[in-house]
ZADO-1210 file (C-alpha; in nm, 4 decimals, padded with zeros to 6 digits):
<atoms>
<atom x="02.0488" y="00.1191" z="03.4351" code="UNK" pos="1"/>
<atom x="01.7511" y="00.3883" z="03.3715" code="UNK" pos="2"/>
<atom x="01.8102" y="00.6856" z="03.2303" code="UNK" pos="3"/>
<atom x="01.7880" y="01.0172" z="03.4698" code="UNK" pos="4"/>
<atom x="01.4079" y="01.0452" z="03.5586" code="UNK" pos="5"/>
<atom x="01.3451" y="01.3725" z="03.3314" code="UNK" pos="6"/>
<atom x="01.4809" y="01.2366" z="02.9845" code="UNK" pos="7"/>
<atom x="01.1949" y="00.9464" z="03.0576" code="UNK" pos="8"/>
<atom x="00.9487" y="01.1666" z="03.1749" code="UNK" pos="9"/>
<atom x="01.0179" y="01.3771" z="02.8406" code="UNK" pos="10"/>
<atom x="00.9608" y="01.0800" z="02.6194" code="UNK" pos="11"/>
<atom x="00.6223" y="00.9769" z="02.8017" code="UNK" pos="12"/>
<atom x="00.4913" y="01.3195" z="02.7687" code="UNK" pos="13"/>
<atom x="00.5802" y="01.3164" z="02.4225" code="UNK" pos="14"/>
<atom x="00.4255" y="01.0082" z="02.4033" code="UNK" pos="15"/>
<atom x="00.0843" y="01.1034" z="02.5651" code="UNK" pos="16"/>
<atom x="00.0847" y="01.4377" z="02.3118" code="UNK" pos="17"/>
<atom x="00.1494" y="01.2314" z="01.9892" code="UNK" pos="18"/>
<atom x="-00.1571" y="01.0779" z="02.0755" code="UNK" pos="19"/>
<atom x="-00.3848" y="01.3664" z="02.2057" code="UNK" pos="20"/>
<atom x="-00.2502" y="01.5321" z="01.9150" code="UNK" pos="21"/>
<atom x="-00.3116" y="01.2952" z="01.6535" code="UNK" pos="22"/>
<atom x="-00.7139" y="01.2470" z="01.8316" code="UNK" pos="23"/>
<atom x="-00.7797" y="01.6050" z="01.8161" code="UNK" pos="24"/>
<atom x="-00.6342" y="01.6026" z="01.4401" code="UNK" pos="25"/>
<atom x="-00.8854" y="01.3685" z="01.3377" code="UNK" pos="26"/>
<atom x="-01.1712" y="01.5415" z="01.4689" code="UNK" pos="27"/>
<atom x="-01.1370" y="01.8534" z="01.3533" code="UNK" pos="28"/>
<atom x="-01.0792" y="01.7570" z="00.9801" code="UNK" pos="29"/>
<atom x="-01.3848" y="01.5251" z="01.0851" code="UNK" pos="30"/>
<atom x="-01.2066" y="01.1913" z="00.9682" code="UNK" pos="31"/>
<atom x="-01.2921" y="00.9726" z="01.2722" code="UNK" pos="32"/>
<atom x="-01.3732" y="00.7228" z="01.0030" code="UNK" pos="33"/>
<atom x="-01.0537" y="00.5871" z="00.9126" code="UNK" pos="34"/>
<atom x="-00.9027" y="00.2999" z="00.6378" code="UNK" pos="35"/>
<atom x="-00.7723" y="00.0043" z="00.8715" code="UNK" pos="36"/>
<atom x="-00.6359" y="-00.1951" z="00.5867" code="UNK" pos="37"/>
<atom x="-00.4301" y="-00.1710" z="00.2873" code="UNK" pos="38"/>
<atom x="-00.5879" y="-00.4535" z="00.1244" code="UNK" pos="39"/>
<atom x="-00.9626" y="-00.2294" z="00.0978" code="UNK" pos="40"/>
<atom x="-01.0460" y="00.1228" z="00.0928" code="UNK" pos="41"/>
<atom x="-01.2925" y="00.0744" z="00.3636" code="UNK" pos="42"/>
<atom x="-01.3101" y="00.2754" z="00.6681" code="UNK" pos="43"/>
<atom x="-01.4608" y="00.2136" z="00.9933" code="UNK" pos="44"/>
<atom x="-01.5173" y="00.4485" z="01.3131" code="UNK" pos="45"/>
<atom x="-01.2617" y="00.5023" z="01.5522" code="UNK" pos="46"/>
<atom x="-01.4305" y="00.3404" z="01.8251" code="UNK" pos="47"/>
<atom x="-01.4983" y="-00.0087" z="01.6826" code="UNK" pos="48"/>
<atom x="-01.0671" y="-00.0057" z="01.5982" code="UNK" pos="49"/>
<atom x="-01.0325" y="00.1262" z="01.9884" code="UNK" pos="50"/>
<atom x="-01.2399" y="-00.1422" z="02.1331" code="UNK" pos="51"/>
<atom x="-01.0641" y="-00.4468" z="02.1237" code="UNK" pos="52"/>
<atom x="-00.6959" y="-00.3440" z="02.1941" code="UNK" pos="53"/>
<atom x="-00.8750" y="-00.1659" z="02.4998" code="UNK" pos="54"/>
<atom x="-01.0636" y="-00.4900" z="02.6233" code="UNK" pos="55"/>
<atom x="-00.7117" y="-00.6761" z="02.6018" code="UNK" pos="56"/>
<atom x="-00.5428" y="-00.4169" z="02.7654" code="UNK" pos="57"/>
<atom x="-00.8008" y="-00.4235" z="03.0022" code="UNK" pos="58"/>
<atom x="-00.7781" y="-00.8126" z="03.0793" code="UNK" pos="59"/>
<atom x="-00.4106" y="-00.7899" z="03.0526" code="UNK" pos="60"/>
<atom x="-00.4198" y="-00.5151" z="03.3775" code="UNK" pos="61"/>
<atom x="-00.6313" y="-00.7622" z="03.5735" code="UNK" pos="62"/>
<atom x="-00.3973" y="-01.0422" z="03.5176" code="UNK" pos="63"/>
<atom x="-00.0844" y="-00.9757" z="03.6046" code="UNK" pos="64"/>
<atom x="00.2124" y="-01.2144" z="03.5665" code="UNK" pos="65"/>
<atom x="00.2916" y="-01.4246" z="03.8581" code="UNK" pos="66"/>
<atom x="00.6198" y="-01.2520" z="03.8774" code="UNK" pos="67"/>
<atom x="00.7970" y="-00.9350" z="03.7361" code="UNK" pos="68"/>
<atom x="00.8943" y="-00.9721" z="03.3604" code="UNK" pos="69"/>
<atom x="01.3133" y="-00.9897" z="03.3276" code="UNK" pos="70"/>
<atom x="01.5244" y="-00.7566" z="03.2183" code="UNK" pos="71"/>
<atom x="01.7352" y="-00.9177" z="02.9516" code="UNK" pos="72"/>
<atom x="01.9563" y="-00.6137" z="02.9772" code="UNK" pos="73"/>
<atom x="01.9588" y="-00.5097" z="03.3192" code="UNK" pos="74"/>
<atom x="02.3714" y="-00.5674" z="03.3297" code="UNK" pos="75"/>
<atom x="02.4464" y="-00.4096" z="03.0186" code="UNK" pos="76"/>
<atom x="02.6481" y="-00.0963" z="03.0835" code="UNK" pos="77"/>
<atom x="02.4439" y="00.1920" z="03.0371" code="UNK" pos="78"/>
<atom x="02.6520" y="00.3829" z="02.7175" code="UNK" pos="79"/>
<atom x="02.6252" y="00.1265" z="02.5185" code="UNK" pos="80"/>
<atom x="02.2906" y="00.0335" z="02.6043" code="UNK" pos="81"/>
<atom x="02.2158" y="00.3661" z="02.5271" code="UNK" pos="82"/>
<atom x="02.3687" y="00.3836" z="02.1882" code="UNK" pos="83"/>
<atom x="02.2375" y="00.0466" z="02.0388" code="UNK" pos="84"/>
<atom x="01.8778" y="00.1828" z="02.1383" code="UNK" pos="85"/>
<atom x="01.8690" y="00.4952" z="01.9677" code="UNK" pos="86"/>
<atom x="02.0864" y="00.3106" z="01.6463" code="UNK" pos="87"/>
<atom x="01.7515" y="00.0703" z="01.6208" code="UNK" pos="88"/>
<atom x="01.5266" y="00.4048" z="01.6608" code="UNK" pos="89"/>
<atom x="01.6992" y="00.5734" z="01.3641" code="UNK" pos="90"/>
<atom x="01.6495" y="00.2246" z="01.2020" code="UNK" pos="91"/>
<atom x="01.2608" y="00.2757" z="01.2559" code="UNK" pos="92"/>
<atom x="01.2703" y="00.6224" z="01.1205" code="UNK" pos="93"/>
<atom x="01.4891" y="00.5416" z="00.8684" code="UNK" pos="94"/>
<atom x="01.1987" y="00.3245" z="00.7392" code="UNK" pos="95"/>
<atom x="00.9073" y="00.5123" z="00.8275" code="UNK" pos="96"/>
<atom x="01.0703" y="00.8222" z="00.5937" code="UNK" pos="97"/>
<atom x="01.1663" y="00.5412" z="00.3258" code="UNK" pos="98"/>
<atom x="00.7988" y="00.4769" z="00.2801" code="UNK" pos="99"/>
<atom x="00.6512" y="00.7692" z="00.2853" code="UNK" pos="100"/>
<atom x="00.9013" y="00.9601" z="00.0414" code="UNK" pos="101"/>
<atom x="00.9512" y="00.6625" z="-00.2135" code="UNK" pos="102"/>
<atom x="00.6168" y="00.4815" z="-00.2165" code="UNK" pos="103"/>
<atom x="00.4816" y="00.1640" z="-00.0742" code="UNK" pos="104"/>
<atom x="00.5018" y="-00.0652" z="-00.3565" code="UNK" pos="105"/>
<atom x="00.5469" y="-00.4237" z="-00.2505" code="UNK" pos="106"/>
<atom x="00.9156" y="-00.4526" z="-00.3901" code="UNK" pos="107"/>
<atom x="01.0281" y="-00.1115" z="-00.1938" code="UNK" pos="108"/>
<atom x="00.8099" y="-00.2030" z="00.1075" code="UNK" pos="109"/>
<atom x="01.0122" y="-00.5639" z="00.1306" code="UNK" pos="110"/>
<atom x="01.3564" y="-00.4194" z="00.0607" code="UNK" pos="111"/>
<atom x="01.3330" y="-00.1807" z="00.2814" code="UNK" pos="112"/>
<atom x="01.1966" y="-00.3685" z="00.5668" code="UNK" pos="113"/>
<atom x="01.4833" y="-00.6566" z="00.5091" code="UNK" pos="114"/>
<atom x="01.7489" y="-00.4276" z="00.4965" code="UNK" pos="115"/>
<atom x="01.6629" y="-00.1465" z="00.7676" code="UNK" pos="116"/>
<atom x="01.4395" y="-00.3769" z="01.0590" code="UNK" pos="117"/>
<atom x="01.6760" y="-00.6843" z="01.0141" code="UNK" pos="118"/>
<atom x="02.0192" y="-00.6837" z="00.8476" code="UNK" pos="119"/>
<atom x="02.1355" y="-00.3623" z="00.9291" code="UNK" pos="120"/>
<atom x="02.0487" y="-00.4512" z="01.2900" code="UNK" pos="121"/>
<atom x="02.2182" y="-00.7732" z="01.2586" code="UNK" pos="122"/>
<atom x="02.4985" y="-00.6469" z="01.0677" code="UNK" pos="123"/>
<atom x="02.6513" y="-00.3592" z="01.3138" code="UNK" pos="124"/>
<atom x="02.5762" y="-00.6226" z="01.5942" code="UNK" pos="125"/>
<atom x="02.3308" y="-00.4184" z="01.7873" code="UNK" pos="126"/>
<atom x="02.1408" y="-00.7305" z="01.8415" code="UNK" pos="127"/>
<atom x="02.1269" y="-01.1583" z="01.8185" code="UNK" pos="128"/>
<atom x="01.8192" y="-01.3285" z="01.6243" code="UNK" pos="129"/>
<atom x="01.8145" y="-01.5861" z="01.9113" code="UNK" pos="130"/>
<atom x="01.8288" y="-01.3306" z="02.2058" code="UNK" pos="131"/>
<atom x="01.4544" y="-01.3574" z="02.2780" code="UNK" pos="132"/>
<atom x="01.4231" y="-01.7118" z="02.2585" code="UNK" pos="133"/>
<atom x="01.6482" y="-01.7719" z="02.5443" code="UNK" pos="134"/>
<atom x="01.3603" y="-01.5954" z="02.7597" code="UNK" pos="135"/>
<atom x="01.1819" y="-01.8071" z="03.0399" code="UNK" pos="136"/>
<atom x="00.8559" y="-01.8451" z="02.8810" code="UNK" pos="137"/>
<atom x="00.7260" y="-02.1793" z="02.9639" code="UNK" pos="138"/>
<atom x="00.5612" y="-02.0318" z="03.2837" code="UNK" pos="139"/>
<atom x="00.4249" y="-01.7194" z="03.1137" code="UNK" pos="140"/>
<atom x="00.1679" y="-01.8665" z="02.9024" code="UNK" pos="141"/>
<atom x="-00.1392" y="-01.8992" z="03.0710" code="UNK" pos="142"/>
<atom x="-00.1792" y="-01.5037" z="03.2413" code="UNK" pos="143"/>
<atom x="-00.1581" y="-01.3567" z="02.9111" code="UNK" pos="144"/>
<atom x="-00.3861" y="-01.6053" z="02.7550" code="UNK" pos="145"/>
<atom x="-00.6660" y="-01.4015" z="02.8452" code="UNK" pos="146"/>
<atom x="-00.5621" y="-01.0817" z="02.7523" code="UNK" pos="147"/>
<atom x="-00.5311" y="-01.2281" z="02.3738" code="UNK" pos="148"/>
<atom x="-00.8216" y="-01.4299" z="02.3465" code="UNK" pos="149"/>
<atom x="-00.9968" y="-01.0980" z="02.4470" code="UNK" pos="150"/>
<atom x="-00.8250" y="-00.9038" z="02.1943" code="UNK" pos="151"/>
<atom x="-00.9406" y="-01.1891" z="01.8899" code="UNK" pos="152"/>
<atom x="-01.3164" y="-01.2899" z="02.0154" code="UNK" pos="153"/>
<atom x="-01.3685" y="-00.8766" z="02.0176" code="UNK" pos="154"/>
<atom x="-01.2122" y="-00.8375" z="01.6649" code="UNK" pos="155"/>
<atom x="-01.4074" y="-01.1200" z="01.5365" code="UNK" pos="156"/>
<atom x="-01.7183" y="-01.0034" z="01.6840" code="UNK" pos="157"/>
<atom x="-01.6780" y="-00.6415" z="01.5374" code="UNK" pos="158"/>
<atom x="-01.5616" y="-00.7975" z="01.1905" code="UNK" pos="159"/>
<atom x="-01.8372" y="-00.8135" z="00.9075" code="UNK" pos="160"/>
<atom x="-01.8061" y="-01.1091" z="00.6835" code="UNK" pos="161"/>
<atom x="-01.4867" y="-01.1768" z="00.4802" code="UNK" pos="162"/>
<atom x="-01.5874" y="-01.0916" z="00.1181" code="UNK" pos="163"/>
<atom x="-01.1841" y="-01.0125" z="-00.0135" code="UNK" pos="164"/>
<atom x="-00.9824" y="-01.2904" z="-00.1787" code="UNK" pos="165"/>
<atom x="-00.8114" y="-01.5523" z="00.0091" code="UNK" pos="166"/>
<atom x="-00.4584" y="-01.5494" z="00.0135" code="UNK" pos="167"/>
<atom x="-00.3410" y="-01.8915" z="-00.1244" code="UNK" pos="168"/>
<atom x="-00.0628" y="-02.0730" z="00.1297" code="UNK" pos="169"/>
<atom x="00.2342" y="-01.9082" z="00.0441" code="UNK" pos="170"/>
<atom x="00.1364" y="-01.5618" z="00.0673" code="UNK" pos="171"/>
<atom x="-00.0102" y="-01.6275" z="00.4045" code="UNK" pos="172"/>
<atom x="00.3337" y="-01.7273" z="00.4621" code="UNK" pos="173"/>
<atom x="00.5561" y="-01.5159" z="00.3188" code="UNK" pos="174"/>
<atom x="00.2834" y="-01.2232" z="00.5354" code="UNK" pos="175"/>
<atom x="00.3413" y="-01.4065" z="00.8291" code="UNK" pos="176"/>
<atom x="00.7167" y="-01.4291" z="00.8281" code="UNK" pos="177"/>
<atom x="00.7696" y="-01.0926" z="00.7216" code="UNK" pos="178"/>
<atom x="00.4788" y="-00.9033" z="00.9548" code="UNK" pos="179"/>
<atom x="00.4141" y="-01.0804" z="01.2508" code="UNK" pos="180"/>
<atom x="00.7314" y="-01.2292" z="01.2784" code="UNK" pos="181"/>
<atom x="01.0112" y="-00.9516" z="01.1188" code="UNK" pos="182"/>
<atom x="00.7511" y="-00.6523" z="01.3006" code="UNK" pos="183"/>
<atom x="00.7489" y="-00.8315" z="01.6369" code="UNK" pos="184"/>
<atom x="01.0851" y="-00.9261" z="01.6577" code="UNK" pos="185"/>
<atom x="01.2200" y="-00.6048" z="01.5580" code="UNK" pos="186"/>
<atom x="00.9730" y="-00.3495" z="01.7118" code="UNK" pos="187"/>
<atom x="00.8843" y="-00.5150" z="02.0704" code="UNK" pos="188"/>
<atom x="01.1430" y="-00.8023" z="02.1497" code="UNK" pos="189"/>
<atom x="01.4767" y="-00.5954" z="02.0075" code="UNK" pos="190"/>
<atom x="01.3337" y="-00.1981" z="01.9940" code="UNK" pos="191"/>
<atom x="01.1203" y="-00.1833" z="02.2979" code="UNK" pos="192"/>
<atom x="01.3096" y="-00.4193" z="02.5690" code="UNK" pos="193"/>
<atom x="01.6017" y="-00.1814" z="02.5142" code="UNK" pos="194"/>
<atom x="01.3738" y="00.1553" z="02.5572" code="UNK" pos="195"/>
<atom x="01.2715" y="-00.0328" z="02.8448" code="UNK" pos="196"/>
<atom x="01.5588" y="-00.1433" z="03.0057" code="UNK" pos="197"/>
<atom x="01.6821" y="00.2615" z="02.9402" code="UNK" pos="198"/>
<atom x="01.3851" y="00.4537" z="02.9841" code="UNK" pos="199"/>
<atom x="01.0813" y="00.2559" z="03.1558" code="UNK" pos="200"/>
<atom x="00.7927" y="00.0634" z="03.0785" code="UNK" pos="201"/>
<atom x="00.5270" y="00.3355" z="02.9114" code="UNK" pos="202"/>
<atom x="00.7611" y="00.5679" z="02.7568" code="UNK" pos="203"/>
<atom x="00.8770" y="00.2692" z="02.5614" code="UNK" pos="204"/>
<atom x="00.5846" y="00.0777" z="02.4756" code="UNK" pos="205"/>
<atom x="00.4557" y="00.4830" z="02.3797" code="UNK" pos="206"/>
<atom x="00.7944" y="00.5489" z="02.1426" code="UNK" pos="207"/>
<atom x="00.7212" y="00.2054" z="02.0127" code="UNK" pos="208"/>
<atom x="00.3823" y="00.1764" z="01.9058" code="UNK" pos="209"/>
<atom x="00.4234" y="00.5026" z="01.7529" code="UNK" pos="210"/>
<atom x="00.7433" y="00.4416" z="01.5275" code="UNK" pos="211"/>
<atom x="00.5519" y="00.0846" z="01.4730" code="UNK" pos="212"/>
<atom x="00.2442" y="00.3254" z="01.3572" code="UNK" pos="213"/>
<atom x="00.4169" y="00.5590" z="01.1430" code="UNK" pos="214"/>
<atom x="00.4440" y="00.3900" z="00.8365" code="UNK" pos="215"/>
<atom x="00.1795" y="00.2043" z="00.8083" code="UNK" pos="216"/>
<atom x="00.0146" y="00.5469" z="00.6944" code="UNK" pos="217"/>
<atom x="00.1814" y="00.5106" z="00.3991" code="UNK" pos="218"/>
<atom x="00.0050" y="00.1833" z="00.3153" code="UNK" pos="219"/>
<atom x="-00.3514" y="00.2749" z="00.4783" code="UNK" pos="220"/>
<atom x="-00.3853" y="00.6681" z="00.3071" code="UNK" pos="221"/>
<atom x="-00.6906" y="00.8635" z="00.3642" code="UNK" pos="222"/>
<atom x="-00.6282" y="01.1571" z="00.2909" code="UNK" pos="223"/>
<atom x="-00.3391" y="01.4718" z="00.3828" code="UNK" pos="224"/>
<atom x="00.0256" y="01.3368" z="00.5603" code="UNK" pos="225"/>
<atom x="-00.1420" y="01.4903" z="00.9253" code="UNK" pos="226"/>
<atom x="-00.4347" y="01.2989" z="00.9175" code="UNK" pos="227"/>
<atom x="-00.2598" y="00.9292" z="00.7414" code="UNK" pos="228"/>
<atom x="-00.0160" y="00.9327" z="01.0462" code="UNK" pos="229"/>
<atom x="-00.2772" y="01.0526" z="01.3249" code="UNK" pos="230"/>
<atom x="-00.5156" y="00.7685" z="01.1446" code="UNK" pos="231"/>
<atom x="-00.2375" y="00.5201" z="01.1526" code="UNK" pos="232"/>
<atom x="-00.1591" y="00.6500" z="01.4926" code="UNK" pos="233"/>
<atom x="-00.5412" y="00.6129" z="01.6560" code="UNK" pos="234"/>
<atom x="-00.5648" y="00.2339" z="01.4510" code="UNK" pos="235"/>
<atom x="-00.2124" y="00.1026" z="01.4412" code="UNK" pos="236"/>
<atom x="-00.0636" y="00.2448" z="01.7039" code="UNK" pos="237"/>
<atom x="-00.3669" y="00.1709" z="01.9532" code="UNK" pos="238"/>
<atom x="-00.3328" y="-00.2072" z="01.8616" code="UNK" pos="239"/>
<atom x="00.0691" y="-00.1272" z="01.9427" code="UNK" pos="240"/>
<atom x="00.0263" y="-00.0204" z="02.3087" code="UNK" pos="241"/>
<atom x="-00.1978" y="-00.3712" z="02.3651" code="UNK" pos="242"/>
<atom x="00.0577" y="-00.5555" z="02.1761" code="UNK" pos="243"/>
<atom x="00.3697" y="-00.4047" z="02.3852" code="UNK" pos="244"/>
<atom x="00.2443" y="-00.3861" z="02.7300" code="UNK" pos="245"/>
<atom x="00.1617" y="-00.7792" z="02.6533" code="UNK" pos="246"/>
<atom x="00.5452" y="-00.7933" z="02.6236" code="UNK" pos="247"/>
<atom x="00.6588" y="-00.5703" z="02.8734" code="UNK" pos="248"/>
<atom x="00.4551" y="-00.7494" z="03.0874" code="UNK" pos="249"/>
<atom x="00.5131" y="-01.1030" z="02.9967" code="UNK" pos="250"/>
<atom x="00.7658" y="-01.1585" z="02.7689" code="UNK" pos="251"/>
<atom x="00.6370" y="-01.4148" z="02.5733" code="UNK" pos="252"/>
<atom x="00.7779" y="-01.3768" z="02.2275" code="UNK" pos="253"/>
<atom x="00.5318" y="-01.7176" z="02.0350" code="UNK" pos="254"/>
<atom x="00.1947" y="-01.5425" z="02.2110" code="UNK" pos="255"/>
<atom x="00.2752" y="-01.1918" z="02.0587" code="UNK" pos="256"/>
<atom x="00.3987" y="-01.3714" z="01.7354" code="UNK" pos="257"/>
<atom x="00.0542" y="-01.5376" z="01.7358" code="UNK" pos="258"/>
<atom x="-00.1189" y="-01.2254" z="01.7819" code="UNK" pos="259"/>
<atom x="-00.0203" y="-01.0417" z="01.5243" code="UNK" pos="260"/>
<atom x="-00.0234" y="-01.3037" z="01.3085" code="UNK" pos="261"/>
<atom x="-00.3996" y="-01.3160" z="01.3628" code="UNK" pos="262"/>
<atom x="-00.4509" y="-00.9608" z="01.3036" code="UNK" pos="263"/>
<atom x="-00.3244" y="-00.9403" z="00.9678" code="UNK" pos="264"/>
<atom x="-00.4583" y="-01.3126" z="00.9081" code="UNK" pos="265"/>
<atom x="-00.7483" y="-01.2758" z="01.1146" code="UNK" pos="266"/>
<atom x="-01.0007" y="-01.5268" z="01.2358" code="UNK" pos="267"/>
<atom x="-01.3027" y="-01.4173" z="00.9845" code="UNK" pos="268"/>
<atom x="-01.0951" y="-01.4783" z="00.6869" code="UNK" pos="269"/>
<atom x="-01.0155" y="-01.8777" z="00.8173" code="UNK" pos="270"/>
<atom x="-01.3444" y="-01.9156" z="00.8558" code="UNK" pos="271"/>
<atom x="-01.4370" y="-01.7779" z="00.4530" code="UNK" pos="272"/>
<atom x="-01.1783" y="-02.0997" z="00.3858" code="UNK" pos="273"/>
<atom x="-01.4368" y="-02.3379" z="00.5427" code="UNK" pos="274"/>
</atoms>
């Protein structure tokens, strides 16, 4: 079912340089400051994003599941396999560009993620919404617990106080449906069990986290094209390669749901409520 050994090996090293590359562009254009939100203009140092994706990666690598994670699409033949993975990568792209050359107005931005990450998917039958669901997950909750409750007590320890409105009930909502839901079900459980399957754990999770990355610098700008993609890249796409080896690892669709759900709604801003 993998692809030959050198067209993997070509998309981790590609990987790896995205990332060196995008490090070393921040640092010389001495931006290691960077916006982490598109609801402020705030910036914080590189190193206080890094840290807690890297302690739950960290707890996640001293866990490991009890047993390997399935392959939903280990009997798949491989052409076709093939094909519906790099159809969902355009899809990605196909986003990415749409916000970066047309804006990132909140209209746009929910058009375009409707039409590219979920009915166009759905629509050529690359994928099924209920694919994921069918995974075993009642024994895969408790290893990966850790690794996310890591993650959230490092984030809420690094957070300052929660000083920006509160989002009234339905926007919390509608932002959970269409980020941590729409995002993970598109991006890890459809995109990256595919690259996977094809192409191995790390240059997927890598491919992912970057096209996952990509345009959010259209919503988080700083400053020059370069350095809003190797700023999304070092913040976004950081958080991406915690969030996807959690699934590679575990496939537990409702823990990574959760997660992200309490990164864009995070625990700080539940406590303001109070």
């Amino acid at each position: 079912m993998r692809a030959p050994t050198r067209v993997a090996t070509a998309l981790l090293l590609a990987g790896i340089t995205a990332y060196a590359a995008a490090l070393a562009t921040l640092v010389l254009t001495g931006n290691t400051a960077i916006r982490y939100s598109a609801d402020t203009d705030a910036t914080r140092p590189l190193w206080i994003l890094w840290l807690p994706p890297l302690v739950g990666l960290a707890a996640a690598v001293l866990i490991p599941p009890r047993t390997p994670a399935p392959d939903p699409f280990a009997d798949t033949p491989p052409r076709t396999l093939t094909r519906t993975t790099w159809l969902l990568t355009a899809a990605a792209l196909s986003f990415t560009l749409g916000m970066h050359l047309t804006g990132a107005t909140d209209l746009w931005f929910l058009s375009l993620k409707l039409l590219l990450l979920l009915a166009f998917p759905l629509a050529l039958h690359l994928v099924t919404w209920r694919e994921w669901t069918r995974l075993p997950t009642r024994s895969r909750w408790f290893r990966p617990t850790p690794a996310v409750l890591a993650y959230i007590l490092t984030v809420t320890a690094l957070s300052p106080t929660w000083t920006a409105p509160i989002p009234d009930p339905l926007t919390i909502l509608v932002v959970f449906l269409l980020n941590a839901v729409l995002e993970e079900v598109f991006y890890r459980f459809w995109l990256q069990t595919r690259l996977e399957s094809r192409y191995g754990r790390w240059p997927a999770i890598l491919l992912t986290s970057l096209l996952w990355s990509s345009w959010h610098a259209a919503i988080h700008p700083i400053s020059t094209l370069p350095v809003n993609l190797a700023a999304a890249t070092l913040n976004t796409g950081i958080t991406g390669l915690f969030l996807g080896f959690l699934w590679s690892r575990h496939r537990n669709p409702w823990l990574l749901i959760l997660t992200h759900a309490l990164i864009n709604a995070p625990v700080m801003m539940f406590a303001a409520m109070l």
